[in-house]
C-alpha positions as CSV (number, residue, x, y, z in Angstrom):
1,X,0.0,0.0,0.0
2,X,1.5,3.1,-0.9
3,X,2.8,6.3,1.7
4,X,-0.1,8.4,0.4
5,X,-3.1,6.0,0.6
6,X,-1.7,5.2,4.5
7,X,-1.6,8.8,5.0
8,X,-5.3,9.4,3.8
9,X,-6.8,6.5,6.1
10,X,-5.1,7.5,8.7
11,X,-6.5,11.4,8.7
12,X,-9.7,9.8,7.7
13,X,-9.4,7.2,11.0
14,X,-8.7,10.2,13.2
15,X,-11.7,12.4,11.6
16,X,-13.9,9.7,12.5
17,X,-13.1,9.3,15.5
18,X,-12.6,12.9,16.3
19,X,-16.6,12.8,15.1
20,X,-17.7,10.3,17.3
21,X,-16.5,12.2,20.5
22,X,-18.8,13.6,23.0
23,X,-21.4,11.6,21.5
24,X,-21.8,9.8,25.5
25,X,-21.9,11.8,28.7
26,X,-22.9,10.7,31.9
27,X,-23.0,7.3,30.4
28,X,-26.1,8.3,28.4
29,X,-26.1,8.9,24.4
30,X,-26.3,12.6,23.5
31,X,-25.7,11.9,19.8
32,X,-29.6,13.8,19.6
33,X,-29.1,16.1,22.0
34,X,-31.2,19.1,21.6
35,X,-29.8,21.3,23.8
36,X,-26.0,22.2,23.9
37,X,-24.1,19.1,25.2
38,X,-22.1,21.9,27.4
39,X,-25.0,22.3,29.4
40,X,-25.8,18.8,30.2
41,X,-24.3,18.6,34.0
42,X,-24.5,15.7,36.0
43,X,-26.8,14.8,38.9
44,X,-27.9,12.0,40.8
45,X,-26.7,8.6,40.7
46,X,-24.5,7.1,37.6
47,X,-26.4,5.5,34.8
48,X,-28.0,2.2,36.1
49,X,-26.9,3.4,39.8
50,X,-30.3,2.6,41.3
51,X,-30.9,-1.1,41.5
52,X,-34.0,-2.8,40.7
53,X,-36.6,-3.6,43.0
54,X,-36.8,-8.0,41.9
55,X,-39.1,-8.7,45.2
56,X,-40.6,-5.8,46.9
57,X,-42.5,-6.6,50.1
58,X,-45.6,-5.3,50.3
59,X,-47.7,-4.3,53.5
60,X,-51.4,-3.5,53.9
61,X,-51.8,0.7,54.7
62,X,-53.2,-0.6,58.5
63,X,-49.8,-2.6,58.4
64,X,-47.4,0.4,57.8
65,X,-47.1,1.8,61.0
66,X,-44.9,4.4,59.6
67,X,-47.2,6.0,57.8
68,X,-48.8,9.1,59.7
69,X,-52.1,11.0,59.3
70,X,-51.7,14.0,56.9
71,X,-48.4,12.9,55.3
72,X,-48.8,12.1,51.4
73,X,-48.5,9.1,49.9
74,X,-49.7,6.6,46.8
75,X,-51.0,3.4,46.6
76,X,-51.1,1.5,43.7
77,X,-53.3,-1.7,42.6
């Protein structure tokens, strides 16, 4: 392969790749961001820093003696 075809996949390797950063931040894909990525800050817990709930235990609302009268809360069915 000659000097000059090298030479062109090589600048045409690092434009890629040069295109491809800052396409991830936070761990999340902002490749259709639609706001500035500079203003994307993060917060919180990292991206699948919350673990799953597998087996919840539920109680009855007469059960949960740490609920109080007056404070909010939701029940689902």
């Amino acid at each position: 392969m000659s000097r000059q075809i090298r030479l062109v996949l090589i600048v045409l390797l690092f434009a890629v790749c040069a295109n491809t950063q800052g396409q991830e931040k936070n761990g999340f894909s902002v490749a259709d961001a639609l706001i500035p990525t500079d203003e994307i800050h993060s917060g919180g817990p990292p991206r699948d820093g919350i673990p799953a709930i597998d087996s919840p235990h539920f109680v009855s609302a007469g059960a949960a003696g740490y609920l109080k009268a007056g404070e909010t809360w939701a029940a689902f069915r």
